[in-house]
N, C-alpha and C positions, 0 to 999 in steps of 0.2 A: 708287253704282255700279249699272250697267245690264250683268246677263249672260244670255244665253242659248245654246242649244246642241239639237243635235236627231243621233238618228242614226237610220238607215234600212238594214237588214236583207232580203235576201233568197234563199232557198235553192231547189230543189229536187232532186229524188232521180229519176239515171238510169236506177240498174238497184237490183237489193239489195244491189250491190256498191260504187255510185258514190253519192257523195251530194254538189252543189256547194254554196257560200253566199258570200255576198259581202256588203260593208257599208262605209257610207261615214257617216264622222259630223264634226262640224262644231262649234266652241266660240267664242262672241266674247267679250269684254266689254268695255265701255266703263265706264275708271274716271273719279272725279270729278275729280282731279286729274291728269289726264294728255290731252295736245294729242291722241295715235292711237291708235286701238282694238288691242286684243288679241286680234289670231288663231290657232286652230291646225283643222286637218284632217287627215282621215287616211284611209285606207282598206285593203280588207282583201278578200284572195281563198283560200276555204279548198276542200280534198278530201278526204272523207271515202274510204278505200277501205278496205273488208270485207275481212280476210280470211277468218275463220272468225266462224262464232258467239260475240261476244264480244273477239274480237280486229279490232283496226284500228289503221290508219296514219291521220294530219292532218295531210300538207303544207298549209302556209301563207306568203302575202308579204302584204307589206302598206306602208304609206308611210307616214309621218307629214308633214305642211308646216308648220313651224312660224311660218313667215311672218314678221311685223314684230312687236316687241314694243310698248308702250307708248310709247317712248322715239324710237321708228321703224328702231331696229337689228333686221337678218337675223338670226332667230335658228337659221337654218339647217333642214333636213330631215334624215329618216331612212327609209332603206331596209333590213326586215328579212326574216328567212327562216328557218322553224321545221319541226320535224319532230316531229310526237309520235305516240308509242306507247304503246297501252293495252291491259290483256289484261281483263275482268271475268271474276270468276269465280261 
């Protein structure tokens, strides 16, 4: 079996209030017994917003493609959407 896979990160910060990142990562393998390679991909868009010291919100989307499996069946995609809240104290 031959796998590899890489993902790729990037962020920066608007104000002290805004903070972007985004990321896009990537998975194959080629097994030994199988005619077509196995992929998936995915990607990812997040926001950081301050509200107070300590307190934020992280909207988030992001995709997944699951592509063809081994066999060369769709194994379909996924589109998701999160919201997190966090207070530290």
């Amino acid at each position: 079996n031959d796998s590899y896979g890489f993902l790729i990160v990037g962020g920066f910060k608007l104000s002290d209030m805004l903070r972007f990142e985004a990321g896009y990562g990537y998975v194959n393998a080629d097994l030994d017994d199988a005619d077509e390679e196995d992929e998936t991909s995915g990607y990812y868009l997040q926001c950081q917003i301050n509200l107070a010291k300590g307190v934020f919100l992280l909207p988030e989307i992001g995709h997944y493609d699951l592509a063809d499996n081994a066999a060369g069946a769709d194994e379909g995609d996924l589109t998701y959407y999160g919201l997190k809240w966090q207070i530290n104290f």
